[in-house]
C-alpha positions in Angstrom: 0.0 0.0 0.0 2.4 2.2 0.8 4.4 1.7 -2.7 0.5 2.5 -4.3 0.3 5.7 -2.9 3.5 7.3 -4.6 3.1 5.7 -7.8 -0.6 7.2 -8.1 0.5 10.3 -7.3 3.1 10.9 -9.6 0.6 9.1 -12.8 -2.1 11.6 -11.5 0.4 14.5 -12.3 1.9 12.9 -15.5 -1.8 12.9 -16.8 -2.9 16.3 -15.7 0.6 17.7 -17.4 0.0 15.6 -20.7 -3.6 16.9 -20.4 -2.2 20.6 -20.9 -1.7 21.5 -24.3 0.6 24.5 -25.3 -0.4 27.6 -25.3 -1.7 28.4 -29.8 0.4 30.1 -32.2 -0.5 33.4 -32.5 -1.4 32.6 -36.1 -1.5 34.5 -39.3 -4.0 37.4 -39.5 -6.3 37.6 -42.4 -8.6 40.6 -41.5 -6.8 43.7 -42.4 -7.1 46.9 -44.2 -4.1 47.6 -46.4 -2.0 50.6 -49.0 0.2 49.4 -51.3 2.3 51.3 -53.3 4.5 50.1 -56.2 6.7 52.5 -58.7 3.2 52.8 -61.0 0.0 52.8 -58.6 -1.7 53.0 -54.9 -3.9 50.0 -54.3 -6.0 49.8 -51.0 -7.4 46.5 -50.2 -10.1 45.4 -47.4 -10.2 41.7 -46.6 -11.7 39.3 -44.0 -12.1 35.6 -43.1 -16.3 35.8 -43.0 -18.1 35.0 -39.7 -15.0 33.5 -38.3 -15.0 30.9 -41.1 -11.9 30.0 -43.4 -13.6 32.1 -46.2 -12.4 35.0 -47.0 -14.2 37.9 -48.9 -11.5 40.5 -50.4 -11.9 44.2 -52.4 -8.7 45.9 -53.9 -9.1 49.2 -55.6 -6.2 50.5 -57.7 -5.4 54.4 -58.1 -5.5 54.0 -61.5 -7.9 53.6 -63.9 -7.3 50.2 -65.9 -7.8 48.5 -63.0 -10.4 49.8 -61.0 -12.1 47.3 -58.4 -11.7 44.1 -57.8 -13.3 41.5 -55.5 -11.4 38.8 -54.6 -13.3 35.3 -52.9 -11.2 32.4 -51.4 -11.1 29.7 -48.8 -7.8 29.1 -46.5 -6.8 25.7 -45.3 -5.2 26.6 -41.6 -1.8 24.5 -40.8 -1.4 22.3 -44.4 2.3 21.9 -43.7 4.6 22.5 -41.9 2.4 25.2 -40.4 1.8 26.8 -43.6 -1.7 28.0 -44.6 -2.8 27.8 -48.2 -5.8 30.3 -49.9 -7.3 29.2 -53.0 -9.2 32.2 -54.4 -10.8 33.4 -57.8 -10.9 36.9 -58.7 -12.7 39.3 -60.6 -10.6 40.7 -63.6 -11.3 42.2 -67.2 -9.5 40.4 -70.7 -8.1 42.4 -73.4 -11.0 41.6 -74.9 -12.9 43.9 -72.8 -14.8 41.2 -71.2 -14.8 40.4 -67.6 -13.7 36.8 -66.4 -12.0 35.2 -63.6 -8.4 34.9 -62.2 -7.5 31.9 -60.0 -4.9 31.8 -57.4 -2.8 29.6 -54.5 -0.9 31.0 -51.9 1.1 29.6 -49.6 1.9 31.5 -46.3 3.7 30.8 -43.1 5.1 32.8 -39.7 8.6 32.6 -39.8 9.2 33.4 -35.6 12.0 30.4 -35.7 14.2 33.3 -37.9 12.4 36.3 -36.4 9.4 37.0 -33.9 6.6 38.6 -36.3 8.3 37.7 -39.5 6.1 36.2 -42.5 6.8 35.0 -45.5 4.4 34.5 -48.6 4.6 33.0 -52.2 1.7 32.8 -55.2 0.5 32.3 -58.2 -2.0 33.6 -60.2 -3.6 33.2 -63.8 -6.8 33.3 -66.1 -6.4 29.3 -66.7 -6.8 30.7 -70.6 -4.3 30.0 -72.7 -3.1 32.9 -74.5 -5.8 35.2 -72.9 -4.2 38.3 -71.2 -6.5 39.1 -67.9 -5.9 42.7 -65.7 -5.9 42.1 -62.4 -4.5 42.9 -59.0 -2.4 40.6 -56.9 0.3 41.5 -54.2 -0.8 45.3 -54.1 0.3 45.6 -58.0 -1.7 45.5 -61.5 -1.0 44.6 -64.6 -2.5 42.8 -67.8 -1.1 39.1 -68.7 -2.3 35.8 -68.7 -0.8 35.2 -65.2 2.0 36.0 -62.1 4.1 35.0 -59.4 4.1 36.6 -56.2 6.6 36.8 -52.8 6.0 38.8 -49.8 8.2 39.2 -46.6 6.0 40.6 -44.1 6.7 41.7 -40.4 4.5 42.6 -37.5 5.4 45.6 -36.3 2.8 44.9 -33.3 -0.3 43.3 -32.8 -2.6 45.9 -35.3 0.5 46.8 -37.6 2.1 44.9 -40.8 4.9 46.3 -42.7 5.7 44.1 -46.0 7.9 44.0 -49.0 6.8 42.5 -52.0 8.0 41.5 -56.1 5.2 40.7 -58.1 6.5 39.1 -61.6 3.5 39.4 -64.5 4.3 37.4 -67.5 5.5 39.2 -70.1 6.0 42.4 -68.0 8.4 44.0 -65.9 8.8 42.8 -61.9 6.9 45.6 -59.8 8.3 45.9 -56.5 5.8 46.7 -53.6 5.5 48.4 -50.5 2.4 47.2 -48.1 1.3 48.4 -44.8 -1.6 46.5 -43.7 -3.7 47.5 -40.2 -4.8 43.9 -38.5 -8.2 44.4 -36.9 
């Protein structure tokens, strides 16, 4: 009995200590008002995860005017790998054609606080899925008309509400626009 005692004990508080989990990741914010400025444009952006969902409602508008508004609807898939979130979204866009259509898009985007504490890093890819139809769209706070483009981001969090990122967004068939972001988390 007395060899009981001790042995319950300490498996009572090996259970209770594997019972508490570690405390969340602070996790990647998607609700955020944003200004973007590259060497030809502004860009303001609104987006949000809807009702505390993964899907995420988004509305750029460009300063000038071949791009104008676009709305931008996706769903992200929390912690794929390696902690690494993944959006798949379609967005609205206009061909050379003058007709509107749809651009689709992946992105892949993780916290890098193993480097630094609030760093980010993100990588896409976006295109009309036409083959040899140019679209104008807006992705990474820049604009441009081709048929699609690649797009990196390094991002850090200033604090909990503030974003500061540096982007290249590379069109095909046009010149790499470089791209200055501040976004406000709310």
């Amino acid at each position: 009995m007395k060899q009981i005692l001790p042995i319950l004990t300490l498996t009572t508080l090996a259970a209770a200590a594997s019972a508490q989990s570690a405390p969340a990741a602070a996790g990647l914010d998607y609700n955020n008002a944003s200004i973007s400025r590259n060497s030809q444009t502004n860009t303001l952006g609104v987006q949000g995860l809807l009702g505390g969902s993964n899907v995420l409602a988004a509305l750029q508008v460009s300063s000038s005017d071949s791009f104008g508004a676009q709305l931008t609807l996706g769903y992200v898939f929390k912690n794929v790998l390696q902690a690494t979130d993944v959006t798949i979204t379609a967005s609205t866009a206009s061909h050379h054609d003058g007709n509107t259509g749809t651009v689709y898009g992946i992105t892949l985007r993780r916290q890098l606080n193993e480097i630094i504490n609030g760093l980010e890093a993100k990588i896409g890819f976006s295109s009309s899925m036409n083959r040899g139809v140019d679209a104008t769209f807006i992705v990474g706070g820049a604009g441009a008309t081709a048929p699609s483009a690649w797009n990196t981001e390094i991002a850090y969090n200033i604090n909990k509400n503030y974003q500061l990122a540096v982007g290249l967004v590379d069109f095909k068939g046009v010149d790499n626009q470089k791209v200055i972001t501040l976004r406000y988390n709310f």
